[in-house]
C-alpha positions in Angstrom: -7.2 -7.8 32.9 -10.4 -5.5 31.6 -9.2 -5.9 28.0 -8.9 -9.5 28.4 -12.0 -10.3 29.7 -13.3 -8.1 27.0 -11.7 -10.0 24.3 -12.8 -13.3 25.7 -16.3 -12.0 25.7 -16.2 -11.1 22.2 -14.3 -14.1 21.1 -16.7 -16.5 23.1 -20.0 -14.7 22.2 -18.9 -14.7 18.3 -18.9 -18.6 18.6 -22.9 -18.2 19.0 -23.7 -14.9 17.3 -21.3 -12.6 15.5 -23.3 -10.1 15.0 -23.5 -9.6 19.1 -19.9 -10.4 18.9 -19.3 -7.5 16.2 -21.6 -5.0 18.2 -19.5 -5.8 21.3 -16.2 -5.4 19.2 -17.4 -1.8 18.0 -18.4 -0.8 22.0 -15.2 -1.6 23.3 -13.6 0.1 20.8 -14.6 3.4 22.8 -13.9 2.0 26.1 -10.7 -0.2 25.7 -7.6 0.5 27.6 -4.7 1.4 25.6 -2.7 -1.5 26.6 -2.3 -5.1 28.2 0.5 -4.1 29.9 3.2 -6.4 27.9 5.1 -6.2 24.5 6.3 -9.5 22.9 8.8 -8.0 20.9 10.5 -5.9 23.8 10.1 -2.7 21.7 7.3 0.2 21.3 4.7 -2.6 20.2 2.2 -3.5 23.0 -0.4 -5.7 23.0 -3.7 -3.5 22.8 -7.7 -4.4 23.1 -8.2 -4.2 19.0 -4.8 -5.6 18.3 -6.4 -9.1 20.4 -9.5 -8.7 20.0 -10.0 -8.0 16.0 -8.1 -11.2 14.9 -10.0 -13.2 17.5 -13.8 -11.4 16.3 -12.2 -13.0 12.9 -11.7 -16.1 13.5 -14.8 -16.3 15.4 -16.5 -15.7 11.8 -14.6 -18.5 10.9 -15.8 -21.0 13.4 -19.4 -19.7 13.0 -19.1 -20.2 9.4 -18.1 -23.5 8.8 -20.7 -24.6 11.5 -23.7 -22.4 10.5 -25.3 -21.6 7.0 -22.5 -20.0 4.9 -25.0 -19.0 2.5 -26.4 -16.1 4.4 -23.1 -14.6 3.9 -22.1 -12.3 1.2 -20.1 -13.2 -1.5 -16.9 -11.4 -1.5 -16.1 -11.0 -5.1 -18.1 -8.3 -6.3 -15.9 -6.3 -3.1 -12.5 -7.4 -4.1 -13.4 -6.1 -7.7 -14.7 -2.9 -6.8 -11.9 0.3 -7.8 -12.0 1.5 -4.3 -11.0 -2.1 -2.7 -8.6 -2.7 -5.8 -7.1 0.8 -4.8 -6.6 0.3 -0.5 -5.4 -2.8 -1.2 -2.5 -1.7 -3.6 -1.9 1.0 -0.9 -1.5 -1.7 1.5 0.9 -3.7 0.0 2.9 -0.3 -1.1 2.9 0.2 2.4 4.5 -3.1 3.2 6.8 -2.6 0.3 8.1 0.0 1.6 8.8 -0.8 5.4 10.5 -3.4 4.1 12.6 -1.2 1.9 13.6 0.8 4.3 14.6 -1.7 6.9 11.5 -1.0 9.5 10.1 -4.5 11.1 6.7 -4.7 9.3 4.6 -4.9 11.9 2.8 -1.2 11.4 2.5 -2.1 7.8 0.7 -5.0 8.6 -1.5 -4.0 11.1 -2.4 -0.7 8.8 -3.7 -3.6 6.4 -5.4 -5.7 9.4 -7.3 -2.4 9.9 -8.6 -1.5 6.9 -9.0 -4.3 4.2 -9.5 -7.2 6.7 -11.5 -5.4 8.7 -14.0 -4.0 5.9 -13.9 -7.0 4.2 -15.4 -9.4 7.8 -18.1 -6.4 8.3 -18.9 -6.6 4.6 -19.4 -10.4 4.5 -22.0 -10.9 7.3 -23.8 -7.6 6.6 -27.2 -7.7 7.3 -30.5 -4.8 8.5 -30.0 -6.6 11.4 -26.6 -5.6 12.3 -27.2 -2.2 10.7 -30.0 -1.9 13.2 -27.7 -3.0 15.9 -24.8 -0.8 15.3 -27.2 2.2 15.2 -28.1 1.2 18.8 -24.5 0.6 20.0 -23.3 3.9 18.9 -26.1 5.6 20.7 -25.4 3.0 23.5 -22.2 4.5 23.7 -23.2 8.3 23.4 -25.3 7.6 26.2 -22.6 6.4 28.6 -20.0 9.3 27.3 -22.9 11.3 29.1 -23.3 9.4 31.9 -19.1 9.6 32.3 -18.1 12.7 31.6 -19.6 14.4 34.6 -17.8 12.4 36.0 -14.8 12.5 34.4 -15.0 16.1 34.5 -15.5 15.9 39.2 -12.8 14.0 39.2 -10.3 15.9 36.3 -8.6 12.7 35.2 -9.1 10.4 32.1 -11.4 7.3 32.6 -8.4 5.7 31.6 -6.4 6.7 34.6 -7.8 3.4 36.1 -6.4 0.5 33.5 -3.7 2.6 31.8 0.2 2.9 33.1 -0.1 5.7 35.8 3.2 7.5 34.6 1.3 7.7 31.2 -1.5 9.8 33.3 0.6 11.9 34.6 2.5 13.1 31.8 -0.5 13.6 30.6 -1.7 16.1 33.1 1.4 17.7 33.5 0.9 18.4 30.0 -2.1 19.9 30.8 -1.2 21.9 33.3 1.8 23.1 31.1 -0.2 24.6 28.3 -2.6 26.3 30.5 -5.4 25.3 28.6 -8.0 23.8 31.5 -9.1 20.3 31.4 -10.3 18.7 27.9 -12.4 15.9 27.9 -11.2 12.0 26.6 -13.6 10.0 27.5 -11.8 6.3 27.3 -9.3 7.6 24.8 -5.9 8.5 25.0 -6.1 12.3 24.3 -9.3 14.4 23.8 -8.7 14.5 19.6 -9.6 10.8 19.4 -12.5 11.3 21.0 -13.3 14.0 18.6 -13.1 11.6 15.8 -15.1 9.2 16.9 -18.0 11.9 17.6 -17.4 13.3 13.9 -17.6 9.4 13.1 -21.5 9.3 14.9 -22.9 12.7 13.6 -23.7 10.9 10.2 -25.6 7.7 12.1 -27.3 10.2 14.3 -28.6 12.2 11.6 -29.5 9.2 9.8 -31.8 8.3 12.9 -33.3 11.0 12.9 -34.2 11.4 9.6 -35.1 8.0 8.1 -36.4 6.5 11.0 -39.5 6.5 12.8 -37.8 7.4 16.0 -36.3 10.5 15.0 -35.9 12.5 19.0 -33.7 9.8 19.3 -31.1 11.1 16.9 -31.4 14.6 17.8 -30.8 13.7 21.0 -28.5 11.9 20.0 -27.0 14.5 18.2 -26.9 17.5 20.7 -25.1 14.9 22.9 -22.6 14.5 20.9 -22.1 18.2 19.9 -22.4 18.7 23.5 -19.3 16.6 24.3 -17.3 17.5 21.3 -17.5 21.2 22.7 -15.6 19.9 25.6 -13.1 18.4 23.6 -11.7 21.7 23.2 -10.8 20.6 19.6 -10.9 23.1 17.0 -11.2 20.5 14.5 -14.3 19.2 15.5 -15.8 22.6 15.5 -15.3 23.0 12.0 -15.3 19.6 10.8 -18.5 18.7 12.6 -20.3 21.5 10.8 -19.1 20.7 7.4 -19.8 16.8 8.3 -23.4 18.2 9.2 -24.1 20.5 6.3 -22.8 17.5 3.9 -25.2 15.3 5.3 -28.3 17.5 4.5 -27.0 18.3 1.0 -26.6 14.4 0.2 -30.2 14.3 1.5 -31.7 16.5 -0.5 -28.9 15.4 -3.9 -31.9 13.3 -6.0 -34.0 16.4 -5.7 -31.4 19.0 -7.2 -31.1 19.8 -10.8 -28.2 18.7 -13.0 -26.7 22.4 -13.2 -27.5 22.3 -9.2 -24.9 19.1 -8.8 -22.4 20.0 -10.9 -22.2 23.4 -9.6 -22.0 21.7 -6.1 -19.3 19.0 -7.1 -17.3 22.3 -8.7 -17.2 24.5 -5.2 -17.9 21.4 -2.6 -14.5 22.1 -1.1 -14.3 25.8 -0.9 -18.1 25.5 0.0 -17.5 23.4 3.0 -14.3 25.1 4.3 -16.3 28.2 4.1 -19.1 26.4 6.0 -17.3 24.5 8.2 -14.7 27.3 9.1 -17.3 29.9 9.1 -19.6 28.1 11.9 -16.3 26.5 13.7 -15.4 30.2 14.5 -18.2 31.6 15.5 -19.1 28.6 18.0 -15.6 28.9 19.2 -15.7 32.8 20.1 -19.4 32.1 21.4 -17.5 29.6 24.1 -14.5 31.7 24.9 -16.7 34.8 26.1 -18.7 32.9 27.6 -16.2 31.1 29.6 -13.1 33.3 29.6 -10.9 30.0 28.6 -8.9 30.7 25.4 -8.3 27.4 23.5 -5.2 29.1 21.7 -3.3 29.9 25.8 -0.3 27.8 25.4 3.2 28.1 27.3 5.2 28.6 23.9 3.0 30.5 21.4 4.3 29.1 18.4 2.8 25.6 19.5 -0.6 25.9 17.8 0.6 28.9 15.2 0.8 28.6 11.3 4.2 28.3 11.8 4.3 25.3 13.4 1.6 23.8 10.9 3.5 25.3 7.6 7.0 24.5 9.5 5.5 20.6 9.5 5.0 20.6 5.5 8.5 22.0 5.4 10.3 19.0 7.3 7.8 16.2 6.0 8.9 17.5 2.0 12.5 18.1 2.8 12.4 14.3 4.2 10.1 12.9 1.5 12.8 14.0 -1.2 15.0 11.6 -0.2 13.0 8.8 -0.7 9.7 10.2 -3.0 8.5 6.2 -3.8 8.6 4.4 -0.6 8.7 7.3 2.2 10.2 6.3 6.0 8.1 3.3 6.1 5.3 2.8 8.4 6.5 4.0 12.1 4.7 3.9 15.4 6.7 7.1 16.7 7.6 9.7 14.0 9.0 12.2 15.8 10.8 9.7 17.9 12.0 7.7 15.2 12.7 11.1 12.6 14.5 13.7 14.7 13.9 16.0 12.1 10.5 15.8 12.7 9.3 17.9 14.9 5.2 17.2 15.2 2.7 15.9 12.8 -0.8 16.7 13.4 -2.1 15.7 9.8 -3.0 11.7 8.7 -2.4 12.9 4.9 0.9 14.6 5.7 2.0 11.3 7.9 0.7 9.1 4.7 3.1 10.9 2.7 6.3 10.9 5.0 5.6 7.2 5.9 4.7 5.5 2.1 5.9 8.4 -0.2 4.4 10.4 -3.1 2.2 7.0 -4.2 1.0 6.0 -0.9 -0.5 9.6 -0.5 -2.1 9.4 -3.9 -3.4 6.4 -3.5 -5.1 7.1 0.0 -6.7 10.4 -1.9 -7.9 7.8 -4.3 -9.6 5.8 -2.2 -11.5 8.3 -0.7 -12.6 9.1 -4.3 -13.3 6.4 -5.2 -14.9 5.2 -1.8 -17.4 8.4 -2.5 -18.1 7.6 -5.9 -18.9 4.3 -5.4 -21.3 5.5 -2.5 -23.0 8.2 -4.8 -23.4 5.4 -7.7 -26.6 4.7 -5.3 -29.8 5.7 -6.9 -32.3 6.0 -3.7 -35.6 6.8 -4.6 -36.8 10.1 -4.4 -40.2 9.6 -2.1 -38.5 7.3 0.3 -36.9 9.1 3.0 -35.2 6.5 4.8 -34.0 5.5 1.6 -32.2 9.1 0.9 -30.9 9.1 4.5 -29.1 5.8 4.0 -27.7 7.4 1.1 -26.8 10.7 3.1 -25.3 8.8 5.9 -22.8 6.7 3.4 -21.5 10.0 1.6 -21.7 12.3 5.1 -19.2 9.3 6.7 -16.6 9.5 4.0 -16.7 13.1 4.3 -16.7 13.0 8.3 -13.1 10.4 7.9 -11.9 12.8 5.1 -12.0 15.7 7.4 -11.0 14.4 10.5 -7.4 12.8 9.6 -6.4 16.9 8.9 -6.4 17.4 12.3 -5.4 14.0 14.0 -2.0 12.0 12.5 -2.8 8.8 14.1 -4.5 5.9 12.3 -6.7 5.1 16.1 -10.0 5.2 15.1 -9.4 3.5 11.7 -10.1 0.4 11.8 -14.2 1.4 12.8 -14.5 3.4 10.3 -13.6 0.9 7.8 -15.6 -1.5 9.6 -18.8 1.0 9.4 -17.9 1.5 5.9 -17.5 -2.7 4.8 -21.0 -2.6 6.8 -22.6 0.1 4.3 -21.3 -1.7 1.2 -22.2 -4.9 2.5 -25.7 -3.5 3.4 -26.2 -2.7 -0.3 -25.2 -6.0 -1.6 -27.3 -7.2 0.5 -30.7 -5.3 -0.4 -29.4 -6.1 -4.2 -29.0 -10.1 -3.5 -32.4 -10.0 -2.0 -34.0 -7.9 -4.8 -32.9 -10.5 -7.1 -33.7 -13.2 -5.5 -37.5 -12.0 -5.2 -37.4 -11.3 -8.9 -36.1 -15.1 -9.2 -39.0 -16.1 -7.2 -41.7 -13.9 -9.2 -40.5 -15.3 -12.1 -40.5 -19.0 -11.1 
């Protein structure tokens, strides 16, 4: 019923204003219950909040288009011919070529292109500073109701969820908990605590952004210690590490007009090592910090082996051993792997499930994109003197770095599709400031 009446609130609201619509589309995002409760097809496929509500936001657009002034929209072309968008669309439809090829109903395939290309492309058209502004405030709209609930959440020891999500689900989950001994980790409205995670690695770039191009900069690092506050009780090693490298990428892109040649290239030669040294480094440190202070070890499972090397190297092992029997096309997208495979045992890794699911070409392609996606990002040229202007350029770069790092330690594709919306709205904003820019020149010279 609360995903419903969210849906109809975005749908109906979109009929008057999308960018309201969109901002209320990326809010519930955060706060959406996993599920409706009911799955047409009688299988594993349910009916969830962005599943309903994303094509609905669309066609929204579509209404408000044909009734308002189309021209305020961005033209799509200069998108669609863009490498990176050339590049996530052919790993789309490899995707759906290869579900297909291995028997698996579509569906996943689909929806992986739903969430990415569809989704980047409807941000990208109706980009605007306005709905740049706007998303800045709903993401610090939601940090600042993450700390309002997880007090809460924490009283109570139960996931906000508990109340719209099947109660079995909950319980597993907390049996699970009890199980591996580790104390309670923080979701927020997400399924598990690692989602959560992501989305916090997905805010540090907007909240450094506030607070250094804008004129309100306490709001961002108060925005930022929020979010570093409830990604500590995530529990989630990965957000320790990542979260510093996402950080210390941020400030480098800042300062990246100001460094020599030599100073760049030597950078682009030892970013990775740089970073994992960084981000390891300080992920370490501020984990050991936590466990003295509190006596809980993060690593206290039942079976050892759980959260060992072995069980990450043993995951490489069975995800090769399956890929060589299909290297082109993979399994095919799946919503269960280890269901579905039973010689799979886990996968905690979105580049490792890439590759299982679409093959040796899928997992290029998705590396890529990412390439591609930062490269197009660092073909801006922000001027040198304007702050804000270097912060936008920060926060593009620092995202694309925040998603790269994240999907090592998290397999599923959840928080997806707002990242790629974040990321059509970015490229749209830049069309955007260039369509203007000409248009003035048009009008000086007329």
């Amino acid at each position: 019923m609360i995903a419903l009446l969210q849906t109809s609130a975005i749908f109906l609201s979109g009929l008057r204003s999308f960018v309201f619509a969109a901002c209320l589309y990326l809010m519930f995002l955060a706060f959406a219950p996993r599920t409706l409760g009911f799955s047409p097809t009688g299988s594993d496929f349910s009916i969830t909040f962005p599943r309903l509500a994303f094509p609905l936001l669309a066609l929204s657009l579509l209404i408000y288009a044909l009734s308002k002034d189309r021209e305020r929209f961005l033209s799509i072309g200069p998108l669609l011919r863009s490498p990176f968008m050339i590049v996530l669309i052919l790993l789309g439809a490899h995707r759906i070529i290869g579900t297909a090829y291995n028997g698996v109903p579509l569906v996943y395939a689909l929806e992986s292109i739903l969430f990415s290309v569809i989704v980047l492309a409807v941000f990208y058209l109706v980009a605007s500073p306005m709905l740049f502004r706007a998303v800045n405030l709903v993401l610090l709209a939601v940090i600042a109701i993450l700390v309002v609930l997880i007090p809460l959440e924490l009283a109570l020891q139960q996931p906000l969820h508990h109340f719209v999500a099947d109660p079995a689900l909950v319980r597993l989950e907390l049996l699970e908990t009890r199980t591996l001994n580790r104390g309670y980790r923080i979701q927020g409205g997400f399924d598990n605590s690692l989602k959560l995670a992501e989305f916090l690695l997905y805010c540090i770039p907007f909240a450094l952004f506030r607070a250094n191009g804008s004129a309100r900069q306490y709001a961002g690092w108060l925005m930022l210690a929020a979010i570093m506050g409830i990604g500590l009780l995530t529990a989630s090693r990965g957000f320790m590490i990542f979260s510093v490298i996402t950080i210390a990428s941020f400030y480098v892109f800042l300062s990246w007009t100001s460094l020599s040649r030599a100073a760049r290239s030597t950078i682009t030669v030892l970013v990775i090592p740089l970073f994992l040294l960084v981000g390891i480094g300080g992920g370490v440190f501020i984990e050991e910090m936590i466990q003295q202070a509190s006596g809980i070890r993060f690593d206290q499972v039942a079976d050892s082996r759980a959260r060992s090397l072995y069980s990450r190297a043993l995951q490489f092992q069975q995800v090769f051993d399956t890929v060589s029997q299909s290297p082109v096309f993979g399994s095919g997208m799946l919503q269960n792997v280890t269901r579905t495979l039973f010689n799979i045992s886990n996968i905690d890794n979105y580049y490792l499930r890439t590759l299982l699911e679409s093959g040796w070409p899928g997992f290029v392609l998705l590396l890529l994109s990412l390439g591609l996606l930062l490269r197009q990002f660092m073909s801006y040229r922000p001027d040198p003197a304007d702050q804000a202007e270097r912060a936008f350029f920060a926060l593009c770069c620092s995202l694309t770095v925040a998603f790269a790092c994240s999907k090592i330690f998290l397999s599923m594709p959840t928080n997806n599709q707002l990242f790629f919306a974040l990321v059509g709205l970015l490229l749209g904003l830049k069309a955007y400031s260039q369509r203007e820019a000409a248009e003035h020149a048009r009008s000086v010279d007329a």
